[in-house]
C-alpha positions in Angstrom: -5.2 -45.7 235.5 -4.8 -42.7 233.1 -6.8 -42.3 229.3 -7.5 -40.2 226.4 -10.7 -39.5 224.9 -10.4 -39.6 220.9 -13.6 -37.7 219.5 -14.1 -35.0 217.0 -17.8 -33.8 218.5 -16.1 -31.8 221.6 -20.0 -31.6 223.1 -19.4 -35.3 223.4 -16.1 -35.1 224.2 -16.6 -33.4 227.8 -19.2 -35.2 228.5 -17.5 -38.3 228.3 -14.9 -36.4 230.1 -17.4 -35.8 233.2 -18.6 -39.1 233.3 -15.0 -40.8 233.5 -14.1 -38.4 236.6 -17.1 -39.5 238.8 -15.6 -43.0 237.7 -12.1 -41.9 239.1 -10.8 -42.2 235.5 -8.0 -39.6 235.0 -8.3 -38.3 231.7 -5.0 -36.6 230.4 -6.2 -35.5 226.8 -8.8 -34.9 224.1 -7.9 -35.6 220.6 -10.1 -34.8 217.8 -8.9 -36.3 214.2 -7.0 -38.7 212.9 -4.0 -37.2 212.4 -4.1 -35.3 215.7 -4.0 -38.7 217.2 -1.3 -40.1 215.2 1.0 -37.4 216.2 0.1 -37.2 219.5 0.8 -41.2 220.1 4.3 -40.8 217.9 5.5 -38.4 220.5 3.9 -39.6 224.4 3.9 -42.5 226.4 0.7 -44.5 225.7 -1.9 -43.7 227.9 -3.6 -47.2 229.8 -6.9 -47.0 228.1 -8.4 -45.2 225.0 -12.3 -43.9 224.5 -12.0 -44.0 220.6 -14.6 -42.5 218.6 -14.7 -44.3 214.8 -15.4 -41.8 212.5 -13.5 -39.0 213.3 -13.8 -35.4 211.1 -10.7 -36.8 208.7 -11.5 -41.0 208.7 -12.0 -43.8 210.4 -10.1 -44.0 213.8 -8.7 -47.4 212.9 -5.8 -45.6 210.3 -4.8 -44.8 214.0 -3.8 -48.5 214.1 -2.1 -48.6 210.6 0.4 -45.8 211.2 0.9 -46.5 214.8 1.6 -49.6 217.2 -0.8 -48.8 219.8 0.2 -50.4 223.4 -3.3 -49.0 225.0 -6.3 -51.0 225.6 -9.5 -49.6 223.4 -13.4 -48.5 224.6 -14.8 -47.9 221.6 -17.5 -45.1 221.7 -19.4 -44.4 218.6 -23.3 -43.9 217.2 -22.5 -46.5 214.5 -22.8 -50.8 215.1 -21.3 -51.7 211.9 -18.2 -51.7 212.9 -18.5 -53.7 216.0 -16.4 -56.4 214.2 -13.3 -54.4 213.0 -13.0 -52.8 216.3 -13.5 -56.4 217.7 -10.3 -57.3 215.7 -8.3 -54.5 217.9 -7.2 -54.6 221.5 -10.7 -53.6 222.4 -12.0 -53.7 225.7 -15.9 -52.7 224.8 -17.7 -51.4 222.1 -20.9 -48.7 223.7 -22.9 -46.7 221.6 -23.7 -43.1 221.6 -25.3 -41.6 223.6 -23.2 -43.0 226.3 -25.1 -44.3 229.1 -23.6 -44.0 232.4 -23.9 -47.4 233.7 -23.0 -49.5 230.6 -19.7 -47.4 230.7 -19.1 -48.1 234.2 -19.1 -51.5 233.3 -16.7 -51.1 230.6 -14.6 -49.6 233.2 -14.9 -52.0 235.3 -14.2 -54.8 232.4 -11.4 -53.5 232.0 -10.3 -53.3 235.5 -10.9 -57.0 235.3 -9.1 -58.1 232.3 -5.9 -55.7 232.8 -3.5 -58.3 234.0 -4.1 -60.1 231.6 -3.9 -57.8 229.0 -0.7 -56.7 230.2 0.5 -60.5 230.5 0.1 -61.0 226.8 1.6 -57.6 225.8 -0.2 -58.2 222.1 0.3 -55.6 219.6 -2.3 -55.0 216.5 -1.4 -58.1 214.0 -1.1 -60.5 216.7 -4.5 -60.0 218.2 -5.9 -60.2 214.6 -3.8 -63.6 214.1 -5.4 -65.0 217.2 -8.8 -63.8 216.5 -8.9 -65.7 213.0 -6.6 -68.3 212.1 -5.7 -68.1 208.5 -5.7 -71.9 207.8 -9.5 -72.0 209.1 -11.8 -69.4 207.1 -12.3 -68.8 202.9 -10.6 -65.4 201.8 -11.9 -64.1 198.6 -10.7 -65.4 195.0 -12.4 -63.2 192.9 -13.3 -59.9 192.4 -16.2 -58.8 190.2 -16.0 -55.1 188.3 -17.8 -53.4 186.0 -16.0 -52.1 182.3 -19.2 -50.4 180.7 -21.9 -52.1 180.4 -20.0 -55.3 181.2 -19.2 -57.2 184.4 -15.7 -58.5 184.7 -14.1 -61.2 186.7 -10.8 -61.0 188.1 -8.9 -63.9 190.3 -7.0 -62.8 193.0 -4.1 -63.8 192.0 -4.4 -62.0 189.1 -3.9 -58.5 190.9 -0.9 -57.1 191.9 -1.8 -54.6 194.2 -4.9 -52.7 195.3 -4.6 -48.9 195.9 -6.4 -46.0 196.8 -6.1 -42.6 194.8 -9.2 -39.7 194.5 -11.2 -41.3 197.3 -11.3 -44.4 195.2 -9.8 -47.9 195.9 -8.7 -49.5 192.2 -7.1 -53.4 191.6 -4.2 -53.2 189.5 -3.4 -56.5 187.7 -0.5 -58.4 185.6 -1.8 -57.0 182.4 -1.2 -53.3 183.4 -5.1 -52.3 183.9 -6.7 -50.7 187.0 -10.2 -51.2 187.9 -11.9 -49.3 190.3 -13.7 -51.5 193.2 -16.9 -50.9 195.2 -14.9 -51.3 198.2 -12.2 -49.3 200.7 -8.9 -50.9 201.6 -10.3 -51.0 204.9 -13.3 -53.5 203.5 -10.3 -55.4 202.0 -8.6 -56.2 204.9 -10.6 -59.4 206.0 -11.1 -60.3 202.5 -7.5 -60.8 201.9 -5.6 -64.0 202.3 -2.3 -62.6 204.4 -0.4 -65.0 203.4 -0.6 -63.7 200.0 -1.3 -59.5 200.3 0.1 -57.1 202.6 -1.3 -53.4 203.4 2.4 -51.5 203.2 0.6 -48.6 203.9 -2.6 -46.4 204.3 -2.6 -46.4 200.6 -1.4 -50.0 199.3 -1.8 -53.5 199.9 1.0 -55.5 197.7 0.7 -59.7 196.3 4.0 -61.1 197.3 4.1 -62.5 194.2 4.1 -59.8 191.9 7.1 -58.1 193.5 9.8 -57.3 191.4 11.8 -55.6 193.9 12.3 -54.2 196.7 15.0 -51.3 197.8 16.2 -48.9 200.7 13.8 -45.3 200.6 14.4 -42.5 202.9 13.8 -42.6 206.5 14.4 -46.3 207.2 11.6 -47.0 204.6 11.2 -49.3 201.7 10.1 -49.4 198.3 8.2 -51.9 196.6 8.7 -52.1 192.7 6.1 -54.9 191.1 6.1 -56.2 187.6 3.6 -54.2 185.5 2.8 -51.6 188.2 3.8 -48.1 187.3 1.5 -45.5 189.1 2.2 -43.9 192.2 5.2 -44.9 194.5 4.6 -48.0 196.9 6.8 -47.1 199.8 6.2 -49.8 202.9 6.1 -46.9 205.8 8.3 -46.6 208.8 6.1 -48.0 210.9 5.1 -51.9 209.4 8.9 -52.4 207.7 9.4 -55.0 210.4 6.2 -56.4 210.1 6.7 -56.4 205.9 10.4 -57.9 206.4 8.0 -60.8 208.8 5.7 -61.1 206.0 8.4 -62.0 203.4 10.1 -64.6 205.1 
């Protein structure tokens, strides 16, 4: 069995490190950001087993998963609970918080040890694990959004938006009528708010309402671009990496 460790506090980092190798876990790297990790998983074979940090010195480790199709097995390691459930929605095999102890992650280990085959039976990437965790048909997605314009507080159906976007470290609804309103949430909040059916995240930046889409056309480097009815802000390009997924979505 070979891993990384994913973890922008390198203290933390090797100590991790030392307590895999008195578990016999061969460690092959250290990443330390986001985008460290993305490149580095774009260009080697994916290791057996990840010890993932969440918030890393440039995000959340789960954009990881959103630019990448990850084919490892996940330990998260982090000082925060709140995101037990997102990283519950990912291939994860445990979720220990910092600092480590030595035996709880032993028993990760071992966890994992257990539940390989299996894993490696179902050979599940990203959106199937989160199609098998909650079934569409059975749970209430959100309908409305509430906003404030001034003083006031505005309603606005789902249906109503086209897309929601980030842009300045803000996340914003854009709806039929051509308005954008900023939100008191992150895309990454959206995600299980979102009927998927209906929205699709075509990138770190955008998630689109199938039925606001205009059209769609060929972009550079096997990419797409989304053009919606009223929409005319930044380009919505579908990236490299969910096209097949997107082409899924729209059938």
């Amino acid at each position: 069995m070979n891993a990384i460790i994913i973890e922008d506090e390198k203290p933390a980092a090797r100590r991790l490190g030392r307590l895999l190798t008195n578990l016999k876990v061969e460690v092959s790297i250290m990443l330390h950001s986001v985008e460290e990790a993305i490149e580095w998983f774009r260009e080697n074979k994916h290791p057996d087993l990840i010890f993932l940090d969440i918030q890393l010195s440039d995000g959340l480790s789960f954009e990881i998963f959103e630019a990448v199709d990850i084919q490892s097995s996940v330990i998260f390691t982090t000082a925060y609970d709140e995101y037990a459930l997102q990283a519950f929605k990912l291939n994860s095999i445990d979720y220990l918080l910092k600092p480590i102890d030595g035996e709880e992650l032993e028993n990760a280990v071992k966890k994992y040890l257990v539940f390989r085959p299996e894993i490696q039976k179902l050979s599940l990437d990203f959106e199937d694990i989160k199609k098998l965790l909650v079934n569409p048909l059975e749970r209430e997605y959100k309908k409305r959004f509430t906003v404030s314009v001034g003083q006031h507080l505005k309603i606005i159906n789902a249906e109503e938006i086209e897309c929601f976007y980030s842009e300045n470290k803000g996340t914003y609804a854009s709806t039929i009528d051509g308005r954008n309103y900023l939100l008191d949430l992150t895309l990454e909040n959206l995600e299980s708010e979102l009927h998927p059916n209906s929205f699709f995240r075509v990138s770190r930046k955008f998630y689109v309402n199938i039925s606001h889409i205009k059209d769609i056309v060929s972009y550079t480097n096997s990419r797409l671009e989304i053009k919606l009815n009223r929409f005319n802000g930044q380009e919505i390009i579908v990236s490299r990496e969910r096209v097949k997924d997107f082409k899924l979505w729209l059938e």
